[in-house]
C-alpha positions as CSV (number, residue, x, y, z in Angstrom):
1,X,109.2,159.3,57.5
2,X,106.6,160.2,59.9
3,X,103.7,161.9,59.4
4,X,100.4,163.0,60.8
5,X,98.6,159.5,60.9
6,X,102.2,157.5,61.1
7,X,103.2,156.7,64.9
8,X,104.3,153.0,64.3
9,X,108.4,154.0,65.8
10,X,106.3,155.6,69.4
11,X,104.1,152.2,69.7
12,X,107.7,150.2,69.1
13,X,109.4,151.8,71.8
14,X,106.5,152.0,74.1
15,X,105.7,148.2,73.9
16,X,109.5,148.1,74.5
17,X,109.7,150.3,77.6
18,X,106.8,148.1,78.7
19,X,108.3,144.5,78.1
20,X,111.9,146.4,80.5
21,X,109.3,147.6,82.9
22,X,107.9,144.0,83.0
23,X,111.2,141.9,83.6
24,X,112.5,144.1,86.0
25,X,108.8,143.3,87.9
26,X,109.5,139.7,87.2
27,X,113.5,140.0,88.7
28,X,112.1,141.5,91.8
29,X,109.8,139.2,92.1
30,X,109.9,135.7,94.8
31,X,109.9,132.7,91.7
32,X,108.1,130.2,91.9
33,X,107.7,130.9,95.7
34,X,104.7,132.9,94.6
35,X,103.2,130.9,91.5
36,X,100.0,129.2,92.0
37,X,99.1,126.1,89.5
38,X,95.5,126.3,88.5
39,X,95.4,123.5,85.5
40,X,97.2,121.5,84.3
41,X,100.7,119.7,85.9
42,X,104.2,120.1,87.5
43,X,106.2,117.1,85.8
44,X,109.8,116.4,87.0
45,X,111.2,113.8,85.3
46,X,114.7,113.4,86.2
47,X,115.4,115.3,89.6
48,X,113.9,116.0,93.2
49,X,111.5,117.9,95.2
50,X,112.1,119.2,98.5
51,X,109.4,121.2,101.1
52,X,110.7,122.2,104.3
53,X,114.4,123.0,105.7
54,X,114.7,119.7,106.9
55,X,113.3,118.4,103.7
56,X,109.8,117.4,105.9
57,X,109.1,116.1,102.6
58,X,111.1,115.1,100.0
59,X,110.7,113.5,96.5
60,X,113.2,111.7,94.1
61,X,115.7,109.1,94.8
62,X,115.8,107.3,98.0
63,X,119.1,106.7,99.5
64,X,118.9,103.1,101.3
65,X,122.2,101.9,102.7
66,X,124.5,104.4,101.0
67,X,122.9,103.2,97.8
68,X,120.4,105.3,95.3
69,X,117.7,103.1,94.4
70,X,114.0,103.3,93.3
71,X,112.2,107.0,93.2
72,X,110.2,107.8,96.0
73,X,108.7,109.6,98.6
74,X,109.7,110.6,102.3
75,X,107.7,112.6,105.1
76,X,109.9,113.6,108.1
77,X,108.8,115.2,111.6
78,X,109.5,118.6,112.9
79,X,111.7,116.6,115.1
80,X,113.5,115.3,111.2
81,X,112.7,111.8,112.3
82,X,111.3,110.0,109.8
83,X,107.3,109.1,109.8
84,X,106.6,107.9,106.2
85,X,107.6,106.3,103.3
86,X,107.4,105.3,99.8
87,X,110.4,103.4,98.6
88,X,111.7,99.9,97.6
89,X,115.0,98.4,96.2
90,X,113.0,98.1,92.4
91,X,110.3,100.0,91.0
92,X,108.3,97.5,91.3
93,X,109.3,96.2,95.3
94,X,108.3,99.3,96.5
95,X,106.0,99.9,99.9
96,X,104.5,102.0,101.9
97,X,105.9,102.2,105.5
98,X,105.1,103.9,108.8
99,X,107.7,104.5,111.0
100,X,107.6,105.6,115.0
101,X,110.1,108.1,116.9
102,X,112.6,105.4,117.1
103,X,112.6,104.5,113.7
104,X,111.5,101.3,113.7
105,X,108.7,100.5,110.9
106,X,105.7,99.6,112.4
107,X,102.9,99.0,110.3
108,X,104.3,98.1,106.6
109,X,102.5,96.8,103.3
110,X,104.7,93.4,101.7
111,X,106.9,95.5,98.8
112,X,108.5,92.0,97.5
113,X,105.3,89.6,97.7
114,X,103.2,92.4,96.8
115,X,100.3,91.2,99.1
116,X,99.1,91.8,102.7
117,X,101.4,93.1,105.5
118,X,104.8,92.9,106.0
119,X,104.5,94.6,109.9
120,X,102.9,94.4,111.8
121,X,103.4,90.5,113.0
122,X,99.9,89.1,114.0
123,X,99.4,86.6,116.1
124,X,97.4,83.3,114.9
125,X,95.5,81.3,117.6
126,X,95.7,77.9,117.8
127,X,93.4,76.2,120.0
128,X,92.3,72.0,120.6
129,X,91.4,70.4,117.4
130,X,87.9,69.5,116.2
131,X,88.2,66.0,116.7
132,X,88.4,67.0,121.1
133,X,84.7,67.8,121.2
134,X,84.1,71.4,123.0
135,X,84.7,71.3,127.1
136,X,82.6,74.1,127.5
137,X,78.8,73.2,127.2
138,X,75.2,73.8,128.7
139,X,72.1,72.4,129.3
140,X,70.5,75.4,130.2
141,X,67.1,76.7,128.4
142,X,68.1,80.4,129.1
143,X,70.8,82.2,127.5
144,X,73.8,81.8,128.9
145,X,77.6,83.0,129.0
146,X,80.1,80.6,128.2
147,X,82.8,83.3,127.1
148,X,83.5,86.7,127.5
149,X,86.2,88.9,125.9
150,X,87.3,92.8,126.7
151,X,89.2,94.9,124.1
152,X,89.5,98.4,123.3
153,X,87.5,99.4,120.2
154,X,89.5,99.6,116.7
155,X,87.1,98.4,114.7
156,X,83.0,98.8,113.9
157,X,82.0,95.3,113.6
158,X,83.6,91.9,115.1
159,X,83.0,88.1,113.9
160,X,83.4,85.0,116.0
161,X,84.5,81.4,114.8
162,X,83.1,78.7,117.2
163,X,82.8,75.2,116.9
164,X,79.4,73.9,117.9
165,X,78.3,70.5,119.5
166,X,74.8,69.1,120.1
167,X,75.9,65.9,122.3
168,X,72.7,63.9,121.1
169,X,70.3,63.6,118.8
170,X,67.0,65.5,118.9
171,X,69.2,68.0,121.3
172,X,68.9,71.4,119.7
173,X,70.5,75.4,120.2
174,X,71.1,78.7,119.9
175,X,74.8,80.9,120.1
176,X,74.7,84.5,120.1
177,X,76.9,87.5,120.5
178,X,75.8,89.9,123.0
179,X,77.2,93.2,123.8
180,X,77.3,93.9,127.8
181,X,77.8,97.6,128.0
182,X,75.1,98.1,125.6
183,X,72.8,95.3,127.0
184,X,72.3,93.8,123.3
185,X,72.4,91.0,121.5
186,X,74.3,91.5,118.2
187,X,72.2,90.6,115.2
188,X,70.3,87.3,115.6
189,X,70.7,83.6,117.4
190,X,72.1,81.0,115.4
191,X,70.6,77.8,115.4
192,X,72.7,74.8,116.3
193,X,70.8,71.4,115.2
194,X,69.9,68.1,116.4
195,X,73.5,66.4,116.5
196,X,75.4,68.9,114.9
197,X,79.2,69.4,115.2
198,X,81.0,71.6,113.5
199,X,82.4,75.4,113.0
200,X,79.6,78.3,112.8
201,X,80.3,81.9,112.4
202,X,78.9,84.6,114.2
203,X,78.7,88.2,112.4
204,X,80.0,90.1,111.7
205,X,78.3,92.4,113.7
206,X,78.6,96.3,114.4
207,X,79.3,97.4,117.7
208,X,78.8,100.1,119.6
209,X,80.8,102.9,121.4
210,X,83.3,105.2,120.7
211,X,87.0,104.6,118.9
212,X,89.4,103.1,121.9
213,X,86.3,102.6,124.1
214,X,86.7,99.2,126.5
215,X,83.8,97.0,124.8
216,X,82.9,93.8,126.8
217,X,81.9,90.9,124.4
218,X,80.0,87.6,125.5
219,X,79.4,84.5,123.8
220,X,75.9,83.0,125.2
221,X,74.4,79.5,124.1
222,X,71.2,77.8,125.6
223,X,69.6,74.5,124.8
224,X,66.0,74.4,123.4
225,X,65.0,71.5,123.2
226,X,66.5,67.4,124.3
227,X,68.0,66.0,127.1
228,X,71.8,66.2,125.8
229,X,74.5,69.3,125.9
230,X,75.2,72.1,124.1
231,X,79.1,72.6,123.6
232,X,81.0,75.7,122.1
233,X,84.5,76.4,121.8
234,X,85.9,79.7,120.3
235,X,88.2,79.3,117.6
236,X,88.7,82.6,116.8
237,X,87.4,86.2,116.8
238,X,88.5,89.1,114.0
239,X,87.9,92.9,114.2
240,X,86.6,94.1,110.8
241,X,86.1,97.0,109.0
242,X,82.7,98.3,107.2
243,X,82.1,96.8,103.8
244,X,80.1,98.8,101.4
């Protein structure tokens, strides 16, 4: 019965007309089209995620000649060509792979060995053997260049393999690095002693100018002191990133 001070059945129904007025707010509304995650996380654990009409990217199974295998990840063009990515034959094969317009993966991290690169294919120079000493050689007292070498800027530093040759004892020199379009010598001289022969390395060093930039690289030796030659052959030269 209600009385003056007993309104319990008008709260119950108006809570109720509430909680209608609230789901047919929620059935209007977009779904998760509108939801925003502030904490926490979105597990799927059996299933797929898709962005994008094409999919531009897509999560879950990977399809690899008409086979599902491992779960992973794809990133597709506007154009629905393919660019990246992450999938392997076995969980634990998996790699990460760029691909171009034409599909064909060009830079590619080895799934199956698990180190280094699978693409791209670098080349390894082979040059003459230690044992033919270096053709190459000086017997000037100045700085000069023996080797020069052009390339387009990908990385900030460079280091350079030579093998060195003092042709006589009491015959001393220096090899350097030096950077033509800046007109600097890249760090410091290295020393090449009285009847030395063998490998030194030079740098790495930093180098100037922009990303994609043409830099001109020599590779200078001079004698300073004795009456014999100063040989150098290059052996090889590596661009390298910055190490902290």
């Amino acid at each position: 019965m209600r009385g003056r001070y007993n309104n319990a059945d008008n709260d119950l129904i108006s809570r109720l007309v509430v909680m209608e007025r609230r789901l047919k707010d929620l059935e209007k509304g977009t779904g998760i089209g509108s939801t925003t995650i502030d904490s926490g996380s979105l597990t799927v654990t059996d299933g797929s995620i898709s962005i994008g009409d094409i999919p531009n990217i897509y999560f879950g199974q990977i399809l690899i000649e008409g086979t599902y295998f491992s779960t992973g990840w794809l990133f597709r063009r506007a154009d629905a060509t393919t660019a990246l990515t992450l999938d392997g034959v076995t969980a634990g094969t998996q790699f990460l792979s760029h691909l171009d317009r034409a599909q064909n993966i060009v830079i590619a991290d080895d799934g199956p060995g698990g180190i280094g690169l699978a693409r791209p294919h670098i080349g390894i120079n082979f040059v003459e053997h230690s044992n033919t000493v270096p053709s190459v050689t000086t017997t000037s007292g100045s700085l000069t260049p023996l080797f020069t070498g052009r390339y387009q800027k990908q990385h900030p530093r460079i280091r350079v393999d030579v093998l060195a040759r003092s042709s006589a004892g009491g015959t001393t020199g220096e090899v350097q690095l030096y950077d033509v379009a800046a007109a600097t010598l890249l760090g410091s001289p290295t020393s090449i002693t009285s009847a030395f022969y063998g490998a030194l390395t030079l740098g790495p060093f930093s180098v100037s100018g922009a990303y994609l930039s043409t830099i001109e690289i020599e590779i200078q030796a001079r004698r300073t002191a004795g009456a014999g030659t100063i040989g150098i052959r290059v052996m090889n030269a590596y661009g390298e990133g910055t190490t902290a």
